[in-house]
GUVEXMI-659052 format. One record per atom (N, C-alpha, C): x, y, z; residue in one letter. Coordinates in steps of 0.001 Angstrom, whole numbers, padded with zeros to 6 digits, always signed. Layout:
N
XYZa/...
This chain:
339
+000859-001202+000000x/+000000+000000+000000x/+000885+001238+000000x/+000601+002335-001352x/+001223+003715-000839x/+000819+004413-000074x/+001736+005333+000010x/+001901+006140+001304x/+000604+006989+001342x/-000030+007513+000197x/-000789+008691-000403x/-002108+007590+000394x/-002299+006752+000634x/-003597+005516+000748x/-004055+005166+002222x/-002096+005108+003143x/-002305+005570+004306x/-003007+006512+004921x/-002393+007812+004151x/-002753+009289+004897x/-004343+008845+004797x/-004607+008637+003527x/-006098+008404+003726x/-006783+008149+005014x/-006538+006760+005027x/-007046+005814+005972x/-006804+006732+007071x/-005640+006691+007243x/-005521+007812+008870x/-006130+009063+008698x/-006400+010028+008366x/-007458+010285+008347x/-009376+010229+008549x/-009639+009192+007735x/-010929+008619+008305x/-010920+007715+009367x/-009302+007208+009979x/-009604+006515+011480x/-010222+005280+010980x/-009634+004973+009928x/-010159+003522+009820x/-008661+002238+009754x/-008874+001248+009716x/-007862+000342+009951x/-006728+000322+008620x/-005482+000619+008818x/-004668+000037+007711x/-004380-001108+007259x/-004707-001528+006418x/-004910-003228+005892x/-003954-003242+004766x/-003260-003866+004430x/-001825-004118+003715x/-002599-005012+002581x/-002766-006287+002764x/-003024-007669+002384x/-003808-008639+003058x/-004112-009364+002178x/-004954-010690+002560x/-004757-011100+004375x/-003098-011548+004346x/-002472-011659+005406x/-002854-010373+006574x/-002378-009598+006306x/-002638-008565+007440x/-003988-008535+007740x/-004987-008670+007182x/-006397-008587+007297x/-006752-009410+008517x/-006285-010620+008188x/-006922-011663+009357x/-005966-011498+010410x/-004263-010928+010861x/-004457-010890+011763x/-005041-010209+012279x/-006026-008779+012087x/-006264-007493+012311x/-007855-008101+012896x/-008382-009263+012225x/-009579-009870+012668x/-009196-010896+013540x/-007775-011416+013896x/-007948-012325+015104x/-008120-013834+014296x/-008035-014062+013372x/-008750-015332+012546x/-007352-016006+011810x/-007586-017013+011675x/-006552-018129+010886x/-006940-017394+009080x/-005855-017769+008481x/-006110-016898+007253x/-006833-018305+006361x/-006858-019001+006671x/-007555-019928+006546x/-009304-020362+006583x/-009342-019794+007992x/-010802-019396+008040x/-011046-017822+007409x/-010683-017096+007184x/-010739-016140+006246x/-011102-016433+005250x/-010121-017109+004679x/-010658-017849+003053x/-012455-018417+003064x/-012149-019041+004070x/-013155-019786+003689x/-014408-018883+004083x/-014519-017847+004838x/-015497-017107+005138x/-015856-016113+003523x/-014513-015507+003127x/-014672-015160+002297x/-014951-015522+000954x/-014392-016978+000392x/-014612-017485-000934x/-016007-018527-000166x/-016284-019049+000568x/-017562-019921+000399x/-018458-019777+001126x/-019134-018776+000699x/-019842-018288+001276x/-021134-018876+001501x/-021398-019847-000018x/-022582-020487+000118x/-023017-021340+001564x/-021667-021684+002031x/-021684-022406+003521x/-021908-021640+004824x/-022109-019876+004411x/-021818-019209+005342x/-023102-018642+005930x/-024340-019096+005132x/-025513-017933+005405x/-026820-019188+005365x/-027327-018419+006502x/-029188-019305+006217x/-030169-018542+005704x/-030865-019076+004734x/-031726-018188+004113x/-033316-018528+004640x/-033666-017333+005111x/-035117-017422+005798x/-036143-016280+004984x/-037965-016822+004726x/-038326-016384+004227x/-039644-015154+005123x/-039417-014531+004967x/-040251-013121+006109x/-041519-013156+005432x/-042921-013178+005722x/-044393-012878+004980x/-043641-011271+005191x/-044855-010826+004208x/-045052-009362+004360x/-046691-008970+003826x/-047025-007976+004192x/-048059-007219+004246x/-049147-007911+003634x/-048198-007505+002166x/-048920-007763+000772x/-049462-009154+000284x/-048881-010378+001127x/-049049-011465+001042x/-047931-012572+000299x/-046529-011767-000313x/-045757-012345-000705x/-044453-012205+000340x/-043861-012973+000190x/-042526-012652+001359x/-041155-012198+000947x/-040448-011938+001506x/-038965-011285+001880x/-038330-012300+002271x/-037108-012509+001236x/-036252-013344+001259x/-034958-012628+002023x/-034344-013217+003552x/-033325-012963+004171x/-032349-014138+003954x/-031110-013246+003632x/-029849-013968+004161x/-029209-013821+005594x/-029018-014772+006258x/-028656-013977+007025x/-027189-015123+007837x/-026466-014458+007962x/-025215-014856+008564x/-024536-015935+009159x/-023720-016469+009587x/-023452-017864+010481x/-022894-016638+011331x/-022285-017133+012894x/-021640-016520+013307x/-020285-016207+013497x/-019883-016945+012733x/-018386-016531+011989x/-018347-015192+011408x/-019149-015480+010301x/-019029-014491+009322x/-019923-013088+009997x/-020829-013300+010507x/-021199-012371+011520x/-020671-011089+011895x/-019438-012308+012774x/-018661-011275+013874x/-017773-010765+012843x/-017228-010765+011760x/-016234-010630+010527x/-016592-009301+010368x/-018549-009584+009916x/-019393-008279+008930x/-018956-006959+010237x/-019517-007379+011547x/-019945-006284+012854x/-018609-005410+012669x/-017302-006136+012763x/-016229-005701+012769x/-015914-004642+011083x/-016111-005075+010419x/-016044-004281+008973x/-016922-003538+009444x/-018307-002970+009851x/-019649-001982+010070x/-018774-001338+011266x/-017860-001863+012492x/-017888-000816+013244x/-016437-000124+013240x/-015806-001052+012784x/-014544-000263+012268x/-013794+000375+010754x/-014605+000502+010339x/-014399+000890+008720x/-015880+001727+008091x/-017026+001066+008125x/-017885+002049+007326x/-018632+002620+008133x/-018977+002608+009618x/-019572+003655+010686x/-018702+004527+010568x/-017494+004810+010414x/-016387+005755+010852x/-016750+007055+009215x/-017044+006448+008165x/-017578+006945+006779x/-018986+007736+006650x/-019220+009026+006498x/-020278+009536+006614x/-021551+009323+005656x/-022479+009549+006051x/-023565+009138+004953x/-024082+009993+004814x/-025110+010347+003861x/-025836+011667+003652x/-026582+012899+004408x/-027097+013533+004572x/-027951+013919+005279x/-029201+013854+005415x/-029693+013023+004336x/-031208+012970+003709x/-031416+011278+003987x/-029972+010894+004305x/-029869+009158+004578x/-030408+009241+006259x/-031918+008510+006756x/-032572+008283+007951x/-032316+006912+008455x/-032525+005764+007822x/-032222+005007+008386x/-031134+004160+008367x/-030961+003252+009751x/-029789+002641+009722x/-028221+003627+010332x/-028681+004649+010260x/-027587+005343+011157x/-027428+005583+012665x/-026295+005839+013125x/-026102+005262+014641x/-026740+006330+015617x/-026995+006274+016467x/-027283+007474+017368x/-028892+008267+016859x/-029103+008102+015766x/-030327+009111+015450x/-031701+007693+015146x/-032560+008929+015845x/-034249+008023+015443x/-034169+008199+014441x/-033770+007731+013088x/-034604+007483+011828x/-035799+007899+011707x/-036459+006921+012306x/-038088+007079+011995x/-038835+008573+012519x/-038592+008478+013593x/-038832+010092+014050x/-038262+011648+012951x/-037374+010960+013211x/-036324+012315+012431x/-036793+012423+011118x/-037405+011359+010356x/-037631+011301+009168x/-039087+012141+008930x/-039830+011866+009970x/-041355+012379+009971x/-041391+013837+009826x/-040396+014044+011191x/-040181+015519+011825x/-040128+016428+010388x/-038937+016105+009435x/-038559+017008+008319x/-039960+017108+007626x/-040996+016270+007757x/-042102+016759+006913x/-043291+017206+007353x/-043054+017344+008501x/-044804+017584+009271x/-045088+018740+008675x/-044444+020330+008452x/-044864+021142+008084x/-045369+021391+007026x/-045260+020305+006014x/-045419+020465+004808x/-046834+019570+004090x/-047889+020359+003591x/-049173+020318+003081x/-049121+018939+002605x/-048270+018831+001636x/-048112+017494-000058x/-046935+016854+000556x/-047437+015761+000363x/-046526+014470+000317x/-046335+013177-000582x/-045089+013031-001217x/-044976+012369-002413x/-043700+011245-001924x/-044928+010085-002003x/-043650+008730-001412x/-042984+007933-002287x/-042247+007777-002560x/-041896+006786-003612x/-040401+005381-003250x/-041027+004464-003755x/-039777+003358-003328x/-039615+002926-004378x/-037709+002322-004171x/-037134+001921-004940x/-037231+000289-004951x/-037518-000432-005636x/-037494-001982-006165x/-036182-002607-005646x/-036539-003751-004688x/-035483-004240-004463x/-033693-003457-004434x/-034354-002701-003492x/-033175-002176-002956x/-032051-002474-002914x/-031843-003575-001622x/-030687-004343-001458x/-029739-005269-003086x/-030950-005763-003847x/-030652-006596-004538x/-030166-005821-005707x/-030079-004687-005257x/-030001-003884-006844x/-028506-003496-006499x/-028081-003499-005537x/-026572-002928-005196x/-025336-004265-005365x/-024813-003973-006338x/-023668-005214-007399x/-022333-005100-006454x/-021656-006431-006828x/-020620-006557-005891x/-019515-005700-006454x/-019805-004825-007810x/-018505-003954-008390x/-019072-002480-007505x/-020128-002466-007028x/-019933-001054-006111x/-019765-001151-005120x/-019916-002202-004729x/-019211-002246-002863x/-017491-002578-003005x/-017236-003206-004048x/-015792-003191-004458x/-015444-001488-004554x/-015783-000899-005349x/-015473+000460-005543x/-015979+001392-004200x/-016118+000855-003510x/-016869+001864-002086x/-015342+001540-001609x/-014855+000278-001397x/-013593+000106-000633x/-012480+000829-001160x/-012695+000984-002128x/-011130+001369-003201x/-011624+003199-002660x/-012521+003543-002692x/-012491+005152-002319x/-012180+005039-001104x/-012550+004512+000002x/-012226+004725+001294x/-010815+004623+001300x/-009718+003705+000375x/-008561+004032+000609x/-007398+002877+000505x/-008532+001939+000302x/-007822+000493+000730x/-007156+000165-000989x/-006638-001401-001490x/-005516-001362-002368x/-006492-002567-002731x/-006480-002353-004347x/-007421-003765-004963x/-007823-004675-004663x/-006834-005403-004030x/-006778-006512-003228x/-007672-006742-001892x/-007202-005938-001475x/-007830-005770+000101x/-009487-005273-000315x/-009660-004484-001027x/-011102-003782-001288x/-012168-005371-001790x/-011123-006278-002779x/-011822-007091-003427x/-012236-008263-002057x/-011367-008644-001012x/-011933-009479-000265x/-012809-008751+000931x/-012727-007884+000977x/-013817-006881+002224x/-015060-006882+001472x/-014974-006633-000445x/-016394-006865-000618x/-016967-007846-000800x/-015919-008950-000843x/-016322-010479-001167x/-017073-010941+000455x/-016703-010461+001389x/-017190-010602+002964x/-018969-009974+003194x/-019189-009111+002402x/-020008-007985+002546x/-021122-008707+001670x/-020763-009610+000603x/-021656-009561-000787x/-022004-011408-000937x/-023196-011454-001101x/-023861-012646-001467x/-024631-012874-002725x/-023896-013751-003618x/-023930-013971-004969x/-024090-012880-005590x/-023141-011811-005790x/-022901-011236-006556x/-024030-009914-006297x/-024647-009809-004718x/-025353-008869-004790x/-025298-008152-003033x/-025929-007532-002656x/-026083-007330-001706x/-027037-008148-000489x/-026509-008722+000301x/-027410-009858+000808x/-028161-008783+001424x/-030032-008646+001601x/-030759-008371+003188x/-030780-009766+004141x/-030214-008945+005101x/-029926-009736+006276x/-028537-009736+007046x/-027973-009369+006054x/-026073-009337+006822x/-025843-007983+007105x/-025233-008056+008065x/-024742-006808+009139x/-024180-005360+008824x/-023856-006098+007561x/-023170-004916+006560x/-023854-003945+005489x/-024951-004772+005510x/-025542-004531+003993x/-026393-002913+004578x/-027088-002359+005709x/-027454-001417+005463x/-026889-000177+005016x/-025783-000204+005924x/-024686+000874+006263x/-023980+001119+004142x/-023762-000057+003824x/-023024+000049+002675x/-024318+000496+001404x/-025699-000061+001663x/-026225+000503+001007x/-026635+001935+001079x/-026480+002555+001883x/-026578+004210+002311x/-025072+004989+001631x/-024037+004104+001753x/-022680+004786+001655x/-023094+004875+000151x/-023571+003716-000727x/-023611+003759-001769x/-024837+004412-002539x/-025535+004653-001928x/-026830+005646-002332x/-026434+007508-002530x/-024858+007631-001767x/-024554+008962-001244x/-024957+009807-002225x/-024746+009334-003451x/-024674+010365-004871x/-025761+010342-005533x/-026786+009685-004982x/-028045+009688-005505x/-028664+010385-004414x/-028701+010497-003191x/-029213+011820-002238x/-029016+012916-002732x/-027196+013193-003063x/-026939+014440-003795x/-027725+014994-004437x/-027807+014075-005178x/-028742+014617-006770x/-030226+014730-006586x/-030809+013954-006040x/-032281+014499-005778x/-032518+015319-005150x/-031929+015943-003466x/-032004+017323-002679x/-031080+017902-003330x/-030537+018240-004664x/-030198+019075-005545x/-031309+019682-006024x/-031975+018240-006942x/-032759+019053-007539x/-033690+019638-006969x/-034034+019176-005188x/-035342+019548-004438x/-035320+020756-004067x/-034057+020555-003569x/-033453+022365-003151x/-033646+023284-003631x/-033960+023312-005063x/-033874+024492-006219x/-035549+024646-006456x/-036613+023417-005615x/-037475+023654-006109x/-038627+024052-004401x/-037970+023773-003708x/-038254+024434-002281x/-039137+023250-001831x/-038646+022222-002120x/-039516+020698-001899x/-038232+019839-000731x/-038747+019217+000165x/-038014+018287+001213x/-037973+017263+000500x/-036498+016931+000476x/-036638+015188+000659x/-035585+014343+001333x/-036060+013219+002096x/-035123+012152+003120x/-035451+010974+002371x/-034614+009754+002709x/-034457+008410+002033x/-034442+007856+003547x/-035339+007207+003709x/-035526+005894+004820x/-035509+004702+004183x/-034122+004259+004020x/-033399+002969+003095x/-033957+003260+001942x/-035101+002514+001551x/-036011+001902-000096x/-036899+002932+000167x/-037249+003906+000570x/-038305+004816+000689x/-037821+006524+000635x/-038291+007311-000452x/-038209+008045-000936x/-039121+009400-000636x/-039163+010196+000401x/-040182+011178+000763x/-039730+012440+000258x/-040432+012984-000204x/-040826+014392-000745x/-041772+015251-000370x/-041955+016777+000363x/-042826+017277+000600x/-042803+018669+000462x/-043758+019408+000479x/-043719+020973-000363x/-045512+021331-000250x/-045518+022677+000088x/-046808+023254+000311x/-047419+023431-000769x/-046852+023077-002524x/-047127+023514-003886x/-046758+022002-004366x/-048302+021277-004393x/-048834+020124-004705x/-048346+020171-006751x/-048165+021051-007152x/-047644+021558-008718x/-046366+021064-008555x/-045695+021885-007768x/-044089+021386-007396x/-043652+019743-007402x/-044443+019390-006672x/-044084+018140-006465x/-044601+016827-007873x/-045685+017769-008351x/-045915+016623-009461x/-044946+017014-010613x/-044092+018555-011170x/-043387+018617-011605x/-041947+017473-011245x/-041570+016763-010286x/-040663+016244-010077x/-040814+014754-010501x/-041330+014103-010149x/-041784+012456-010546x/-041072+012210-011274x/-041534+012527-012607x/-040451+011983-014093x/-038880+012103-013277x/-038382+013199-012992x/-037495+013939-012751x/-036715+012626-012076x/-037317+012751-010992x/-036588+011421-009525x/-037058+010094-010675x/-037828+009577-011321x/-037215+008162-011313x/-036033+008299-012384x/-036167+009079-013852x/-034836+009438-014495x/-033868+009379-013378x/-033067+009817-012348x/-032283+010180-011634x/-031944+008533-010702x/-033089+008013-010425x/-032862+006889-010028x/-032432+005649-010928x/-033107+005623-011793x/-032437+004579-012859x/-031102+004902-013457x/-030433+005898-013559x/-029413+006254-013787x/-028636+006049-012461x/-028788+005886-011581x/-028027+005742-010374x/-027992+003763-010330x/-029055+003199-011329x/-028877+002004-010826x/-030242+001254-010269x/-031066+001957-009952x/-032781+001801-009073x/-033335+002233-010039x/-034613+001626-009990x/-035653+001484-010536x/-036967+001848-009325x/-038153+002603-009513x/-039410+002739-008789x/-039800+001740-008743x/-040558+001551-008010x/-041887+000826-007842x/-043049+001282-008255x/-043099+001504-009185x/-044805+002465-009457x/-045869+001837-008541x/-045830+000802-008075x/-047214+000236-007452x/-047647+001152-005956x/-045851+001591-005943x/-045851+002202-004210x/-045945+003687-004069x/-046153+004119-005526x/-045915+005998-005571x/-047107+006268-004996x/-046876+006601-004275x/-048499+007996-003583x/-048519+009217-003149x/-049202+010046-003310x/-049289+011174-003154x/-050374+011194-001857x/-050224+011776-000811x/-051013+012616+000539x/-050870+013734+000846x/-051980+014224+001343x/-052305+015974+001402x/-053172+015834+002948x/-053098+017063+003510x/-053838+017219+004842x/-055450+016675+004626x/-055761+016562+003163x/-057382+015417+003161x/-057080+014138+003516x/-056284+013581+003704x/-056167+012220+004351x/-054836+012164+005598x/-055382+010667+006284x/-054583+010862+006873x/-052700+010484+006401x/-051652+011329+006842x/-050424+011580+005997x/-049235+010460+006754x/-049221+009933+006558x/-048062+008608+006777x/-046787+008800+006395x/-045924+008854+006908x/-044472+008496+006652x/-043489+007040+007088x/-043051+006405+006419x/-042494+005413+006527x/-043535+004821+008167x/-044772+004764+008137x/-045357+003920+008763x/-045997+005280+010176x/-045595+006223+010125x/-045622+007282+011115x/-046377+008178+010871x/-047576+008508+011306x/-048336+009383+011027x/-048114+010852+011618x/-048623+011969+010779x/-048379+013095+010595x/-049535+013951+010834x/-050035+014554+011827x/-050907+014899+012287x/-051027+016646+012864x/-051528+017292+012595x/-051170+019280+013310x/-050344+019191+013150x/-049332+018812+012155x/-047263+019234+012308x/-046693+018139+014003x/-047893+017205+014127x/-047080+016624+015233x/-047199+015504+014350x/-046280+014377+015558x/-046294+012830+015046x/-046420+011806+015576x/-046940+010688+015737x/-047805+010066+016107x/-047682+008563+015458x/-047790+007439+016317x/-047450+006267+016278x/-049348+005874+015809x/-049615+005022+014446x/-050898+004644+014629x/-051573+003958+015462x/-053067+004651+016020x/-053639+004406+017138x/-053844+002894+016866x/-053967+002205+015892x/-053814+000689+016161x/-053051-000142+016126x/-051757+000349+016075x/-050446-000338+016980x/-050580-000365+018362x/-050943+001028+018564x/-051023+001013+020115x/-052492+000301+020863x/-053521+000126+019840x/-054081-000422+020825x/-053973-001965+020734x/-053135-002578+019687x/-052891-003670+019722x/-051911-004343+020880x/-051246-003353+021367x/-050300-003302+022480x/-050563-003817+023844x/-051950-002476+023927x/-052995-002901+025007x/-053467-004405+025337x/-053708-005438+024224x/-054675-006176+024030x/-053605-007197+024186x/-052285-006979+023540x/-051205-007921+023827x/-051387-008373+025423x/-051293-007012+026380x/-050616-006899+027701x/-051965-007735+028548x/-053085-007231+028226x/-054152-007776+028471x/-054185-009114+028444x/-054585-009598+027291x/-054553-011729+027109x/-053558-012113+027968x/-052316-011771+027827x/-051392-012162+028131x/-051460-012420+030042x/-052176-011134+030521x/-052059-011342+031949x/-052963-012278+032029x/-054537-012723+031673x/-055459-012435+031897x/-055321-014628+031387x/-054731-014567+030311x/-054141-016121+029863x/-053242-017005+030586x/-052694-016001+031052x/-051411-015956+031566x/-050186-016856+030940x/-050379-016014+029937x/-049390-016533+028813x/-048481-015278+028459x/-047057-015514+028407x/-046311-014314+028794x/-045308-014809+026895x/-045655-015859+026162x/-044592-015750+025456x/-044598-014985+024627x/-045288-013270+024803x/-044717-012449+023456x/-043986-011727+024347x/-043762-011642+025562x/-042600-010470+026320x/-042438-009853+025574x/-041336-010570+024827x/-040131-009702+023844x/-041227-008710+023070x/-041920-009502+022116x/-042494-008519+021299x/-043384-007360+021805x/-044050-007646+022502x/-044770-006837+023755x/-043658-005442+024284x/-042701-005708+024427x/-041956-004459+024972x/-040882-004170+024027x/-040567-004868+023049x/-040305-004505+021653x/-041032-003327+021448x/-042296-003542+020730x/-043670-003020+020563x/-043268-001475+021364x/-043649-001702+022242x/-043627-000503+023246x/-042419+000295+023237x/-041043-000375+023453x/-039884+000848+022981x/-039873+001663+021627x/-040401+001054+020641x/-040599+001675+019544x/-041782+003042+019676x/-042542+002084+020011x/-043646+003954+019920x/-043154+004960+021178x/-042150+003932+022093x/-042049+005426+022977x/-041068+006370+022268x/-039702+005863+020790x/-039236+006021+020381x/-039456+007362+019461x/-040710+007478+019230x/-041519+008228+018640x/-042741+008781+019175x/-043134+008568+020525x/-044121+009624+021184x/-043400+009497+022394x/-042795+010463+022543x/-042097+010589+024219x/-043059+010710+025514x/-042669+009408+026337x/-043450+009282+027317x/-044365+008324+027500x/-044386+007924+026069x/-045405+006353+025977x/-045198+004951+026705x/-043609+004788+026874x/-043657+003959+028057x/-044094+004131+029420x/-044043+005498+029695x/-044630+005804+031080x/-046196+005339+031563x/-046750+006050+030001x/-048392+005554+030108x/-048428+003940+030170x/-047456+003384+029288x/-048180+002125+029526x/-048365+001163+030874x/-046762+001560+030915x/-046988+001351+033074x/-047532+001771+033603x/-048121+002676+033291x/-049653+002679+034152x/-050646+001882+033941x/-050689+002380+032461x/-051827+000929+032279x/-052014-000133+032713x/-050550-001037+033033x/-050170-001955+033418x/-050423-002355+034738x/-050548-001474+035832x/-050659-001224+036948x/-052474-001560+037065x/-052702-000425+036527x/-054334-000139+037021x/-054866-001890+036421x/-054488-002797+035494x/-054928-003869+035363x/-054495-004500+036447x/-053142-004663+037160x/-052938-005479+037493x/-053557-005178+039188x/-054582-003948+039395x/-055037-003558+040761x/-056691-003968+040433x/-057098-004909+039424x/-058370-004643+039533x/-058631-005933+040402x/-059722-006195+040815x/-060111-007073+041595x/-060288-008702+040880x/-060579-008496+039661x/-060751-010447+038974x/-059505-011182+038738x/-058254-010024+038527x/-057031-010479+038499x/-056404-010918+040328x/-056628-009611+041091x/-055966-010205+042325x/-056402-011572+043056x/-057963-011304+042810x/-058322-012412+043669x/-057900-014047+043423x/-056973-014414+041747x/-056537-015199+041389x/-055243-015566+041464x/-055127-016505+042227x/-053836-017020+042306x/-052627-017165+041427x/-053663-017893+040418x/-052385-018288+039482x/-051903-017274+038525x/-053292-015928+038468x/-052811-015130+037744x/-051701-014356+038451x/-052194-014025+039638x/-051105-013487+040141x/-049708-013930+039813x/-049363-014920+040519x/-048084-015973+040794x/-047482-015675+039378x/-048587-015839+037805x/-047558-016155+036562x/-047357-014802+036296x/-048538-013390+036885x/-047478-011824+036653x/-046533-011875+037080x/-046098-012619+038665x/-045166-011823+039206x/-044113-012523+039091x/-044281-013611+037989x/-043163-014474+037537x/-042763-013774+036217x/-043565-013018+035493x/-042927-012821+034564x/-043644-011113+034025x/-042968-010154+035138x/-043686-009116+034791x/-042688-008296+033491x/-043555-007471+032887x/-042814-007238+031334x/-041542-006016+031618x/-042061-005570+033028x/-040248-004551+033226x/-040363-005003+034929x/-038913-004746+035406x/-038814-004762+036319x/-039097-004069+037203x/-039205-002720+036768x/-039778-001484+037467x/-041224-001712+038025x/-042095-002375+037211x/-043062-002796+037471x/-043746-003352+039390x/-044493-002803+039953x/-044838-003316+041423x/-045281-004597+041289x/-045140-005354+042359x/-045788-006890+042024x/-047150-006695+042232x/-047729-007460+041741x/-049400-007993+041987x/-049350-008430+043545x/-050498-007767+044188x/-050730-007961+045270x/-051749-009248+045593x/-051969-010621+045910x/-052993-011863+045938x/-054019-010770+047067x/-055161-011133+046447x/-056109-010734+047756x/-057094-012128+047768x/-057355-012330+048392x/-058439-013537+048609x/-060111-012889+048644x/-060689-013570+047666x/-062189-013050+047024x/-063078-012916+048349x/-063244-011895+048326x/-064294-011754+049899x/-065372-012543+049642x/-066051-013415+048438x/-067384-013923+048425x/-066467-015213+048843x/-065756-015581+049565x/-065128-017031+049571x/-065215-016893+051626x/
């Protein structure tokens, strides 16, 4: 590696990598298992299939833990350290995405959503090769970091790497669309595959359409026409799943009352195996309405003080075996005064 490639690297504070060799000791690994993480990969990943909405599913790759801990290490020492756009929401460290993404549009009348087609699958193993070679690294080294990163020749969804690199690699296509938005007094953020646009001049924004998918297919993406929509203060205004309400924002009221109904059966069954998802569930909307965990512990409370629950034993015994935070007071047993 020249010298001019170093300064680089030192500079962005990312690792100096020489060769093949230097790589794995720098990962701790036999260069051996290197190889093999890197050239066979087919041995390296389980592929699981996700339903979705629409009724067709989402195909994940997703990792062994070899290759795993390989990807975490490339994401936290090499492309977290690499900046991403400003219009790039999700998948970045430290910031609500989802919030932050809403926020930039509440003020604005018109809203124009648009997603890109297979996102992940559209990003080729010659641009994550060329993402490495800009950051600084030497043919060699760039070609097996993207061979680590890339599943059959594409971007796997599911591996550790793949968000971060698809944002790094989107950078010049943010450019260019809050270029052209900028000039036309229209917002726009990218939440991964999702494309928001907004502007008080409903004209404005239909002038752009043609505009952004030209700009996207030239970058490599293709629309989804099935997913373009347009919302205005006559309906209600959604952002990447987040509703938009008086310029405030707002988790939909039937997430949350599905929440309720979780916490409910669950005491009331006394069947506790959605925990996780149950307070999953709940960190997310407090994520986006500040203070929503507070309410729900209450909620939580005033059920667990009513009288059909205390007077039951076993309900009791399986809350206070498995209450959903610890903060939580135990259930108090009272014995049924008609007894």
């Amino acid at each position: 590696m020249n010298m001019s490639n170093n300064v680089i690297l030192n500079t962005l504070n990312v690792p100096i990598i020489n060769d093949f060799k230097h790589l794995a000791e720098q990962l701790s690994l036999t260069q051996e298992l290197l190889h093999f993480l890197t050239y066979k990969k087919q041995y390296c990943y389980t592929q699981k299939e996700i339903p979705k909405k629409d009724g067709t599913s989402r195909t994940l790759y997703v990792p062994h833990l070899a290759l795993k801990v390989v990807q975490r290490w490339i994401l936290k020492e090499i492309l977290e350290k690499i900046n991403v756009s400003y219009q790039a929401m999700a998948f970045v460290p430290k910031r609500n995405g989802l919030r932050v993404n809403a926020e930039y549009h509440k003020k604005n009348i018109f809203i124009l959503e648009m997603d890109i087609k297979k996102f992940f699958g559209s990003i080729q193993k010659k641009q994550v090769f060329q993402l490495f070679c800009k950051i600084g690294y030497n043919t060699d080294v760039s070609a097996v970091l993207a061979n680590l990163c890339i599943y059959e020749d594409v971007l796997p969804q599911g591996a550790v790497t793949s968000p971060y690199i698809a944002n790094l690699v989107t950078y010049h296509l943010d450019v260019r669309l809050n270029g052209l938005c900028s000039r036309k007094d229209i917002v726009y953020t990218r939440y991964a595959d999702d494309l928001s646009f907004s502007s008080n001049n409903r004209t404005k924004l239909n002038s752009i359409e043609k505009i952004v998918k030209y700009i996207v297919k030239e970058e490599g993406f293709e629309i989804n026409e099935k997913k373009t929509r347009y919302l205005s203060n006559d309906v209600k205004k959604t952002i990447t799943g987040i509703t938009i309400n008086n310029e405030e924002v707002h988790v939909d009221k039937a997430l949350k009352k599905k929440i309720r109904a979780m916490i409910f059966n669950s005491i009331v069954n006394k069947d506790y195996t959605r925990n996780d998802k149950i307070k999953g569930s709940i960190a997310y909307v407090d994520s986006i309405e500040m203070g929503y965990k507070e309410k729900i512990l209450n909620y939580i409370i005033q059920i667990t003080e009513k009288g059909q629950f205390k007077n039951n034993i076993d309900i009791v015994n399986a809350y206070n075996k498995n209450k959903f935070f610890k903060s939580l007071p135990y259930m108090q047993y009272e014995e049924s005064p008609f007894y």
